[in-house]
Structures are given as structure tokens and as C-alpha cells.
Backbone as a printed PyTorch tensor [residue, N CA C, xyz], in Angstrom:
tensor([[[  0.8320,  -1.1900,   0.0000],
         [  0.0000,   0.0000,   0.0000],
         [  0.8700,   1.2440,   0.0000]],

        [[  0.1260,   2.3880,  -0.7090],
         [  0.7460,   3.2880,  -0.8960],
         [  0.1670,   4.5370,   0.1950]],

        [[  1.1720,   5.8680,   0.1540],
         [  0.1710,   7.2720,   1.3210],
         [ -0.4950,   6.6240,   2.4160]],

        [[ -1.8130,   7.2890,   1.8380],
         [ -2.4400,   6.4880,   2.9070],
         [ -2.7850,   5.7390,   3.7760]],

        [[ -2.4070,   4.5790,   2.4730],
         [ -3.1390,   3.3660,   2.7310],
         [ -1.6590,   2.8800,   3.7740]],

        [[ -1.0470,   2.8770,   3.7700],
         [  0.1540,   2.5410,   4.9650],
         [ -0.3400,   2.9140,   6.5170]],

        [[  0.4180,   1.6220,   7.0700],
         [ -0.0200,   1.3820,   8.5450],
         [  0.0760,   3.1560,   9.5150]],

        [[  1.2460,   3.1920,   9.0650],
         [  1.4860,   4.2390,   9.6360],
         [  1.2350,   5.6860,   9.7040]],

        [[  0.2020,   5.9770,   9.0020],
         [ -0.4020,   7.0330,   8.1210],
         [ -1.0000,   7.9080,   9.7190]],

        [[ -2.2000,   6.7820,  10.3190],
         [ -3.3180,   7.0290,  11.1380],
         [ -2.2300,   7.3200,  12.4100]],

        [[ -1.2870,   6.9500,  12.9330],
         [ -0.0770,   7.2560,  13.8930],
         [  0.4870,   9.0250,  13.0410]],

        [[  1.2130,   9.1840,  12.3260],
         [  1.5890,  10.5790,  11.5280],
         [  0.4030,  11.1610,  11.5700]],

        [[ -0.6350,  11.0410,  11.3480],
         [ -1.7480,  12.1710,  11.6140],
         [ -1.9170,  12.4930,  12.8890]],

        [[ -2.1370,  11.4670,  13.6240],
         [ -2.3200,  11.7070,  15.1130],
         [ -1.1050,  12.5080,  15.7140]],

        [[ -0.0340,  12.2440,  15.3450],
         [  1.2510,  12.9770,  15.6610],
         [  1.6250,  14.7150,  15.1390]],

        [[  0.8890,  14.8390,  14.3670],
         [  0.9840,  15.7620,  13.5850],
         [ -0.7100,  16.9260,  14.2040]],

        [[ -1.1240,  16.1630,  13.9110],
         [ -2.5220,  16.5370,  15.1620],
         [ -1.9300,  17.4450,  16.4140]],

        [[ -1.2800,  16.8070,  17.0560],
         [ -0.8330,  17.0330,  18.6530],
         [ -0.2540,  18.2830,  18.8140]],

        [[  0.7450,  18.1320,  17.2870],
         [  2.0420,  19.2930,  17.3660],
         [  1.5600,  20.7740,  16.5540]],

        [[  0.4430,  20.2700,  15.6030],
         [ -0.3350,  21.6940,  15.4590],
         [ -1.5090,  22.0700,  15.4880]],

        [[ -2.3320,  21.3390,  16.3770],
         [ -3.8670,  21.5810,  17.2780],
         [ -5.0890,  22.2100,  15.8470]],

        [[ -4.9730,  21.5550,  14.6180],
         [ -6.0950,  21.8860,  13.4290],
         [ -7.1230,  21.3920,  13.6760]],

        [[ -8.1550,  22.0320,  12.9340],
         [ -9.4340,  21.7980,  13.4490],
         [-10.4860,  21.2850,  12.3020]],

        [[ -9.3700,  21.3460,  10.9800],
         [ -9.9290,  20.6610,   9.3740],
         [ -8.8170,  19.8970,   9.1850]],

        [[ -8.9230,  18.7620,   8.4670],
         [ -8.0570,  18.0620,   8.1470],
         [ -8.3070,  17.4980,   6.2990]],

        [[ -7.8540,  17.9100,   5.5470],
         [ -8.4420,  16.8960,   4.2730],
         [ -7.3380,  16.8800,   3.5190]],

        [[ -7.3380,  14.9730,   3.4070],
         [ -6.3030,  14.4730,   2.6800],
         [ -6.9400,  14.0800,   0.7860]],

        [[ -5.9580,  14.3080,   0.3470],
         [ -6.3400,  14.0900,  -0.9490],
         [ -5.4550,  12.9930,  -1.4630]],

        [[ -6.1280,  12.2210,  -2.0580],
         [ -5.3080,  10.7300,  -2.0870],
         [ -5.6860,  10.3410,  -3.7780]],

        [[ -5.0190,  11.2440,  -4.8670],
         [ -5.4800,  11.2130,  -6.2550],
         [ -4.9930,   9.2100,  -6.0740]],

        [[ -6.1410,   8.2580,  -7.3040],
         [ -6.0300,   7.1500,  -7.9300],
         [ -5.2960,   7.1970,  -9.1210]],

        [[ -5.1190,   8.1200,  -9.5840],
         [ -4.2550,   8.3250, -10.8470],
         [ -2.6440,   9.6900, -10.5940]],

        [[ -2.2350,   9.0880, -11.4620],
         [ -0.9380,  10.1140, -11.3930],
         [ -0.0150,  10.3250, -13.1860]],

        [[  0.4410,  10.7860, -12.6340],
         [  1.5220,  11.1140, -13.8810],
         [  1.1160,  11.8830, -15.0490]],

        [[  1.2020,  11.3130, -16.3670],
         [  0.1460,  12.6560, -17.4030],
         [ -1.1790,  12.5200, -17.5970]],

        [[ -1.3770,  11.0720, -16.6280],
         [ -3.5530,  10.9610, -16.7810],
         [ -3.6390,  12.0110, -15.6500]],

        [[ -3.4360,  12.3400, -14.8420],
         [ -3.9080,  12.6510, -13.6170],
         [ -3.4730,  14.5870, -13.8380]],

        [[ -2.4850,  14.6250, -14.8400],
         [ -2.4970,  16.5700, -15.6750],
         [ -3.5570,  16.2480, -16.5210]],

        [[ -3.6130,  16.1620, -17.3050],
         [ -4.7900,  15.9390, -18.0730],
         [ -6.1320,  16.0720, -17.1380]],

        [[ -6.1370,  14.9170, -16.3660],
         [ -7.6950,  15.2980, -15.7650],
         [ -8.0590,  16.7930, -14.9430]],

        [[ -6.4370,  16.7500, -13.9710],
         [ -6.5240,  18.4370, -13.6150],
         [ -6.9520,  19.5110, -14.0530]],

        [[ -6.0690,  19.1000, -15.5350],
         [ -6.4260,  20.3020, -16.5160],
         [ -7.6370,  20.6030, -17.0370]],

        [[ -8.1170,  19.7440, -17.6050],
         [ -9.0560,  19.2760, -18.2210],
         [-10.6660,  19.4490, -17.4920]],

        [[-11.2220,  18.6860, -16.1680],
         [-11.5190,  19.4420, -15.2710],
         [-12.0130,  20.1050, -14.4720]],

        [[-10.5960,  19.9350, -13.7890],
         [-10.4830,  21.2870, -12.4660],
         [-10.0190,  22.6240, -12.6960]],

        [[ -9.3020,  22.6780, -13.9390],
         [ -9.6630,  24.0580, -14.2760],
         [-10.6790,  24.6820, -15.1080]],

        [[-11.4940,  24.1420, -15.8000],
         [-12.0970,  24.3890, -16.3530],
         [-13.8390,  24.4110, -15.7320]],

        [[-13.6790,  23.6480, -14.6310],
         [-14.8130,  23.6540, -13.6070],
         [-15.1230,  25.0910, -12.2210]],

        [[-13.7930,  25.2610, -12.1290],
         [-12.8660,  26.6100, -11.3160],
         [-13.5350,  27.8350, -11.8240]],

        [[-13.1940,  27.7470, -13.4190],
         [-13.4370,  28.8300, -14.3840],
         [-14.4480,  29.0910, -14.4060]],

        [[-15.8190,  28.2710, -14.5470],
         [-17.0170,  28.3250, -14.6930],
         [-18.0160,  28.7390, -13.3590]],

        [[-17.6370,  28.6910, -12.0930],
         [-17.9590,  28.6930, -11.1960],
         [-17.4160,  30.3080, -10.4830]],

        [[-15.9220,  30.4790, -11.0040],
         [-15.4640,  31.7930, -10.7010],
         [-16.3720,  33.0350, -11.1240]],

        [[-16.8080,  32.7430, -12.5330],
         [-17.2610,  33.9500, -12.9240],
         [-19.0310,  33.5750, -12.4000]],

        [[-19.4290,  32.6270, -11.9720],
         [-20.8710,  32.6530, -11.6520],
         [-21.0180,  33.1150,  -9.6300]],

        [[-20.0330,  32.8810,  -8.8480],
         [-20.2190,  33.5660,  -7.5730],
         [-19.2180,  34.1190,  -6.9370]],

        [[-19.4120,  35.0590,  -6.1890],
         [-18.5050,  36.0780,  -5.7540],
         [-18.5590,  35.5740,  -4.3630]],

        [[-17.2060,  34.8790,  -4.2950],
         [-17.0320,  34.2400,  -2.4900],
         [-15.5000,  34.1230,  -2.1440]],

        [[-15.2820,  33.6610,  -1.2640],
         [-14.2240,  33.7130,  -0.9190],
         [-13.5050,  32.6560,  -1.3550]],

        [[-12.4840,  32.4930,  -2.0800],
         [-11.4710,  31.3250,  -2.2640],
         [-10.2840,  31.1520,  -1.5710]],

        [[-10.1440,  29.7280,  -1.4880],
         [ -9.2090,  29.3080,  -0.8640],
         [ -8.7590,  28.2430,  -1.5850]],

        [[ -8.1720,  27.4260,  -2.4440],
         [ -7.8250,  26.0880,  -2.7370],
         [ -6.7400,  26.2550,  -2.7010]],

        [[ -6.5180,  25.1040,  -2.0950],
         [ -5.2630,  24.6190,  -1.5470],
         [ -4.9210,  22.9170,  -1.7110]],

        [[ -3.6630,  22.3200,  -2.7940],
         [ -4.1270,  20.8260,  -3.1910],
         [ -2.5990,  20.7030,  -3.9140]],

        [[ -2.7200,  19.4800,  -4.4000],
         [ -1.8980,  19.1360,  -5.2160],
         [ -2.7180,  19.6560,  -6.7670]],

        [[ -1.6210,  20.6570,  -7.2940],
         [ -1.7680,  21.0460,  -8.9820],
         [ -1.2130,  20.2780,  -9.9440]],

        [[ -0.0470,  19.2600,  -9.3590],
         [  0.4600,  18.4770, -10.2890],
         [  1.4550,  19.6210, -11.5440]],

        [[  1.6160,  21.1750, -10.7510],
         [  2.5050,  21.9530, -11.9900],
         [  3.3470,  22.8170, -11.3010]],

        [[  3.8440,  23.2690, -12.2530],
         [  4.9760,  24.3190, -11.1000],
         [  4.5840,  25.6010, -12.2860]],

        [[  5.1100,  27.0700, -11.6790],
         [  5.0890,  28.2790, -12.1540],
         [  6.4270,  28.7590, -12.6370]],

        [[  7.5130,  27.7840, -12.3420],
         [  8.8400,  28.4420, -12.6040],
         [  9.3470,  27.8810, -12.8800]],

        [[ 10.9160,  27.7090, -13.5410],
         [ 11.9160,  26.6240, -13.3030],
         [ 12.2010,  26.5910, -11.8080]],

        [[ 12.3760,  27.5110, -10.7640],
         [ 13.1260,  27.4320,  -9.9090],
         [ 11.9510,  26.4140,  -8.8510]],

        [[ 10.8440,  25.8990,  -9.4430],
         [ 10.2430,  25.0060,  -8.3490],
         [ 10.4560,  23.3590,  -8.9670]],

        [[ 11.9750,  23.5390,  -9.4810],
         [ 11.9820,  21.9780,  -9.7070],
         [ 13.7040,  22.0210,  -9.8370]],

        [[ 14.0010,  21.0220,  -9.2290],
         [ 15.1650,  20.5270,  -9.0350],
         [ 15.7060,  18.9690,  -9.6170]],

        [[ 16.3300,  18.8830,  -9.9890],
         [ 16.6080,  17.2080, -10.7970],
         [ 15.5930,  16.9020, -12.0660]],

        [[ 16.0820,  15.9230, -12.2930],
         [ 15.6660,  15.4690, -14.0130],
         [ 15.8840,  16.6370, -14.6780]],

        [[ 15.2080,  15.6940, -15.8930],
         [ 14.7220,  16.9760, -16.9390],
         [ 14.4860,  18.4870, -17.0530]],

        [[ 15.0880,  19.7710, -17.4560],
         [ 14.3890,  20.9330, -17.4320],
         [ 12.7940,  20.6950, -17.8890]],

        [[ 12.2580,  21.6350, -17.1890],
         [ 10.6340,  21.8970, -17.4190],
         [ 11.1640,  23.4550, -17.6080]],

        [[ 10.1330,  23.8100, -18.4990],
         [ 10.0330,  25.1150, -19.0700],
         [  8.0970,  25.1460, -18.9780]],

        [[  7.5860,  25.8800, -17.9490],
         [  6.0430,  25.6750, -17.3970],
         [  5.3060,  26.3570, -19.0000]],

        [[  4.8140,  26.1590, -19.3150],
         [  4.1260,  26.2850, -20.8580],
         [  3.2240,  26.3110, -20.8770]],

        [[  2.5120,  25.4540, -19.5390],
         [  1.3090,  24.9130, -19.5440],
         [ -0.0020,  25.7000, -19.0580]],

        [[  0.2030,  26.8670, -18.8720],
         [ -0.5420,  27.5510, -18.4900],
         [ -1.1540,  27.5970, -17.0360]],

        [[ -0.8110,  27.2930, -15.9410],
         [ -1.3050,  27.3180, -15.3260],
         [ -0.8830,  28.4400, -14.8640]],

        [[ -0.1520,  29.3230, -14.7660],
         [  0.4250,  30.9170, -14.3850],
         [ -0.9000,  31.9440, -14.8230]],

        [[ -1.0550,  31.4900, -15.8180],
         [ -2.4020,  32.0800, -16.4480],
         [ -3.6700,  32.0950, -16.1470]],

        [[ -3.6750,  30.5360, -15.8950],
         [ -5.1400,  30.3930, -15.0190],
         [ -5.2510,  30.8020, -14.0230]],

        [[ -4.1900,  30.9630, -13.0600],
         [ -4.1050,  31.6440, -11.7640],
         [ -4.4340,  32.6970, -12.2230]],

        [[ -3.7690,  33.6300, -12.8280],
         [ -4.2490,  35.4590, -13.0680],
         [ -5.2840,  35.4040, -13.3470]],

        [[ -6.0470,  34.7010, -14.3580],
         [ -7.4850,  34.7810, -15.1220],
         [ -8.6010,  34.3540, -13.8180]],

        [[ -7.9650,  33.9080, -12.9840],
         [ -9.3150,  33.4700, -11.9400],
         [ -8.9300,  34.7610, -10.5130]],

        [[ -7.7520,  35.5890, -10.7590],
         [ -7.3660,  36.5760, -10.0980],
         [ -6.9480,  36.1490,  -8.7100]],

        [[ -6.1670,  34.8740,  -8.8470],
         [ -6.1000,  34.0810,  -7.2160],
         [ -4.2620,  34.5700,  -7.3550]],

        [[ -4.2130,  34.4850,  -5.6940],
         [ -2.6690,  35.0820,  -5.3730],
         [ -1.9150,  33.3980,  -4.8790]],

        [[ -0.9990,  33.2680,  -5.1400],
         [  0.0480,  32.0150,  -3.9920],
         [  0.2260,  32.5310,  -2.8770]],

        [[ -0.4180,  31.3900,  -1.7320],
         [  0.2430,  31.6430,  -0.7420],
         [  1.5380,  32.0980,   0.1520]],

        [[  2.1900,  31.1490,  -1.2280],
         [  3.7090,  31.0000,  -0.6670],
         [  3.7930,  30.2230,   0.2380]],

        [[  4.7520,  30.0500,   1.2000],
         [  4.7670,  29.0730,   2.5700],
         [  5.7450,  29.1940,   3.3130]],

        [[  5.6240,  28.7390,   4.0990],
         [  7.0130,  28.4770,   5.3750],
         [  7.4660,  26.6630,   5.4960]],

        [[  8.7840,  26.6090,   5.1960],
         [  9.1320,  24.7980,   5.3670],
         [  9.7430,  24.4130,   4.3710]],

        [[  9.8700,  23.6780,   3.7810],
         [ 10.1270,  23.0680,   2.8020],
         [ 10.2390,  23.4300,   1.2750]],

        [[ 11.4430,  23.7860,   0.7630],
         [ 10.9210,  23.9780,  -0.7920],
         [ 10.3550,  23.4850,  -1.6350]],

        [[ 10.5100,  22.0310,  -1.5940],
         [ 10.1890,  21.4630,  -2.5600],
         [  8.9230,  20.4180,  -1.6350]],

        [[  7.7340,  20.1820,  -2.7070],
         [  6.5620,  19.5250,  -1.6850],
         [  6.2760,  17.6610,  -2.2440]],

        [[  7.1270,  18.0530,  -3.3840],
         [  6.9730,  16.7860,  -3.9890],
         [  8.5740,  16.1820,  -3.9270]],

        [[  8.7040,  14.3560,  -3.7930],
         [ 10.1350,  13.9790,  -4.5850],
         [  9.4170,  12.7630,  -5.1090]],

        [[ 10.4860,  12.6650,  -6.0020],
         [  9.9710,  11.1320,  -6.4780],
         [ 10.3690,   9.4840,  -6.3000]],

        [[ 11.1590,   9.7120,  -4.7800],
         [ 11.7590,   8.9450,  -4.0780],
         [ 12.2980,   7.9530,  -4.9910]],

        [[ 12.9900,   8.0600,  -5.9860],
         [ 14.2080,   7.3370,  -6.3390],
         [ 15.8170,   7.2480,  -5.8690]],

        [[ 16.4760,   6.3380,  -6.3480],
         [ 17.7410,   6.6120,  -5.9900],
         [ 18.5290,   8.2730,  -6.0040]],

        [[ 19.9930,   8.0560,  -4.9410],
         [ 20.4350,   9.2280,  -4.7720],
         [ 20.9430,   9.2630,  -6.7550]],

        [[ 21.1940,  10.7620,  -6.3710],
         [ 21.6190,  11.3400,  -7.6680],
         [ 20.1480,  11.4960,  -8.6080]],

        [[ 19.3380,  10.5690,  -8.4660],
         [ 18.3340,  10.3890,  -9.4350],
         [ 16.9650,  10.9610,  -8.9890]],

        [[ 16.9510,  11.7080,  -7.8390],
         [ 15.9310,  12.5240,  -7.3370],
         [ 15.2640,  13.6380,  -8.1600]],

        [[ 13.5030,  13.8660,  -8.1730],
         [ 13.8120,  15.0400,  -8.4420],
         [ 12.4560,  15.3620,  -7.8230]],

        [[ 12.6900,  16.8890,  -7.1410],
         [ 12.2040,  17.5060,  -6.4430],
         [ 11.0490,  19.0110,  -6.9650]],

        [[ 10.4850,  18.9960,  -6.3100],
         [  8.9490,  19.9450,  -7.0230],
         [  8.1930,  20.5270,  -6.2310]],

        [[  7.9050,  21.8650,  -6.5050],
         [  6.7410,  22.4330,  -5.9380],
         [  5.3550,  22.6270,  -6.4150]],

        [[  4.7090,  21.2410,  -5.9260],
         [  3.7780,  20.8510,  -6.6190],
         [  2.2830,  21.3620,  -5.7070]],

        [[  2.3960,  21.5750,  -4.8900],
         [  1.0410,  21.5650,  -3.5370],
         [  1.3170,  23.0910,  -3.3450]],

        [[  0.2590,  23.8120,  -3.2080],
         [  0.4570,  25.2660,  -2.9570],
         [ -1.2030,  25.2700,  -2.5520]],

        [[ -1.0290,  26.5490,  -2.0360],
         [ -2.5410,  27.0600,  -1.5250],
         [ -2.5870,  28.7030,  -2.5360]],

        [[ -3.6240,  28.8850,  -2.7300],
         [ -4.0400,  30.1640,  -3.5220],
         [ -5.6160,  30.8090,  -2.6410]],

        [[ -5.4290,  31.6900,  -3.5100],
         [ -6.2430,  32.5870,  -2.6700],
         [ -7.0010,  33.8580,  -3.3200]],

        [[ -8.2410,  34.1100,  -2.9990],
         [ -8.5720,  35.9470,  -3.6860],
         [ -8.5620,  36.4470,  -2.8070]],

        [[ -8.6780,  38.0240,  -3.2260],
         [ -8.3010,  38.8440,  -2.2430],
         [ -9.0810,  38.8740,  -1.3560]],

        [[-10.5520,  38.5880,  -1.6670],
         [-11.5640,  38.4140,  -0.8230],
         [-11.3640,  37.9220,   0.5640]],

        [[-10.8340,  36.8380,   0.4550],
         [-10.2550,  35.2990,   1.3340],
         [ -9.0040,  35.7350,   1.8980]],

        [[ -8.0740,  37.4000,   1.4210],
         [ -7.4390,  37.5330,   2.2740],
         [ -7.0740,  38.7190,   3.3130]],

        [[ -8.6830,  39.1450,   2.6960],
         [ -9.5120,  40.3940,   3.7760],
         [-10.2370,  39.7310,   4.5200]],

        [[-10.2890,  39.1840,   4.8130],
         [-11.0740,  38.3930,   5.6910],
         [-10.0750,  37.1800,   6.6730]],

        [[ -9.5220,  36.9540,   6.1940],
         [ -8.1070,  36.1550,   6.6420],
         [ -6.5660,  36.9680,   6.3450]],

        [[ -6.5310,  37.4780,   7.2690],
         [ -5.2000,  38.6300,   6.8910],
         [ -3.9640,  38.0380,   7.6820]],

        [[ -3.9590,  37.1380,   8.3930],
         [ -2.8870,  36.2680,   9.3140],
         [ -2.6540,  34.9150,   8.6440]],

        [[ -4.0700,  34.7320,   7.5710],
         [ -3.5110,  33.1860,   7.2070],
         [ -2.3380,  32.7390,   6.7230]],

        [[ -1.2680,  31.6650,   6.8110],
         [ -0.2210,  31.4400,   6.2280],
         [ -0.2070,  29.6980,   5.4190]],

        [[  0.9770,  29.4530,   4.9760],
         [  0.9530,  27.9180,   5.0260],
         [  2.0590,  27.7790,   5.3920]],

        [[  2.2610,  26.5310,   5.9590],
         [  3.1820,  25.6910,   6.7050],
         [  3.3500,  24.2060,   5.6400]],

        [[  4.6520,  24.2890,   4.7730],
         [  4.5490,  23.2140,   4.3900],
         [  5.8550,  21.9350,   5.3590]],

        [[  4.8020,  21.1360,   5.9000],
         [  5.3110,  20.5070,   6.9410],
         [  6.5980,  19.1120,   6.2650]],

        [[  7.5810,  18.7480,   7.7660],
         [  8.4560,  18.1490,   6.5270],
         [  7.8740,  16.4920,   6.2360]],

        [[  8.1700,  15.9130,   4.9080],
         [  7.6720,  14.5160,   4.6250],
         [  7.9180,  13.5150,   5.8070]],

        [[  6.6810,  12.7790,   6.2710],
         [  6.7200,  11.7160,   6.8710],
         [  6.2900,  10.4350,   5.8020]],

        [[  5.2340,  10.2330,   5.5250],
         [  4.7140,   9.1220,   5.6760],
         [  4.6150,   8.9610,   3.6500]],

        [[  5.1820,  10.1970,   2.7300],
         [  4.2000,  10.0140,   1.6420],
         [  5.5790,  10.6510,   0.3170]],

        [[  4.8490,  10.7450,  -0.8060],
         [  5.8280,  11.6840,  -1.5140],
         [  6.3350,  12.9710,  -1.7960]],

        [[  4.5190,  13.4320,  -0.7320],
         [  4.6420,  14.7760,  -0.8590],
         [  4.2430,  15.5540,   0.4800]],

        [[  4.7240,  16.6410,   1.1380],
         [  4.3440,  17.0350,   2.3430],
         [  3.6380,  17.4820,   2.5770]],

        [[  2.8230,  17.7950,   3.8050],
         [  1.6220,  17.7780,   4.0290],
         [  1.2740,  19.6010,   4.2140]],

        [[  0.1270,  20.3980,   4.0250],
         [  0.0510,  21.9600,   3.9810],
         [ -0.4440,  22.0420,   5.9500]],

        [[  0.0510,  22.4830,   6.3840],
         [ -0.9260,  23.5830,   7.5070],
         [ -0.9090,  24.5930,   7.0620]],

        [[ -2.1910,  24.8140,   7.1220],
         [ -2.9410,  26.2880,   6.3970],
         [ -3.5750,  27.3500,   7.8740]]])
């Protein structure tokens, strides 16, 4: 078993519980990964985002795995990525800000051998301004990897 599904998951939550007293907890445990799981993102969750943005005026917050990065500088090892993909765009077009964070640079690895690592800032929280007049202290905490590939947000 993978994340989750590992013994030790329900112990790391509880542990993690203790040391920062939250009062929401939601794990996201995608069944798919790799270019099915951009595709479906893309495909969609942004395109569902989009449709919903321009129909109510509320406060946003999402905060998740995007499966993309905004820069070169949120990826380390393998291959150059050159972000193309628009998601820099969709962020402006839905007028949401990055959190940014405290912890960890990178939120993703792909736990292979040394030398053969490669590292990503894949999990971010976003925000409108709405959501940060109203929440003017909120931060994120990206906490360091226990149990998974990617680390966990306190928001």
C-alpha cells in the first residue's frame, strides 16, 4: 500500500494533530498520477474553477496538489521543465494570489535513488483577495515529509 493506505499514516496524523492543534483536516489521495492525472486536472479542475469563478462572488481558498509548477526554480533534478502549460495564467485569469509558505521547498520527490531525485513544488494554496480580507494572518506551513511523496500543507 501506498500514502495512505500505509499502517502508519493514522499514527503521523495523530502525531501531527498534537504538534499543530487543526481543526480541518483533508487528505487528498489522487487514484491516478503522472500525465492521466495533468490531463484530468487540466481538463476538469480548471475548467470547472473557471465556470464557477465567474458565476459567484465568495471567498477562495484552494489549496491541493496542482500536479505543476510556475517556474523553473520550483523543480530541481531530471529533466528541465520550461512551465508552458498555463497554469500561471489560469491563476491570473481566476485573479487568485500564492500563498507562498514556510518549510520546505520542494513539496513533492519522487523517491528514487540518490543522484536520481527530483524535487517539485507541486502543492500550494491560492487565494482571492476576498479570502485575504477576511483572513489577513492566514499562512501555510509546508510541513516536513513523513509518511508520503509529498508534504503535508498547515494552512
Amino acid at each position: 500500500m501506498r500514502g495512505a493506505g500505509k499502517q502508519l499514516f493514522a499514527r503521523n496524523i495523530s502525531d501531527i494533530r498534537r504538534l499543530h492543534n487543526f481543526e480541518i483536516l483533508a487528505i487528498c489521495e489522487p487514484r491516478i498520477s503522472g500525465l492521466r492525472a495533468k490531463k484530468v486536472i487540466k481538463r476538469l479542475l480548471w475548467s470547472y474553477l473557471d465556470a464557477i469563478k465567474g458565476c459567484f462572488h465568495m471567498l477562495w481558498l484552494i489549496a491541493r496538489e496542482f500536479n505543476e509548477i510556475t517556474s523553473c526554480e520550483e523543480k530541481r533534478g531530471g529533466r528541465p521543465t520550461y512551465s508552458n502549460s498555463g497554469f500561471s495564467n489560469w491563476i491570473y485569469r481566476n485573479d487568485l494570489v500564492d500563498m507562498g509558505f514556510i518549510g520546505p521547498r520542494f513539496t513533492w520527490m519522487n523517491k528514487r535513488g540518490i543522484g536520481e531525485e527530483i524535487w517539485e513544488r507541486l502543492d500550494r494554496a491560492l487565494y482571492s483577495m476576498e479570502w485575504r480580507l477576511h483572513y489577513s494572518e492566514g499562512f501555510v506551513s509546508d510541513l516536513p515529509r513523513l509518511f508520503a511523496d509529498h508534504c503535508p500543507m498547515l494552512i
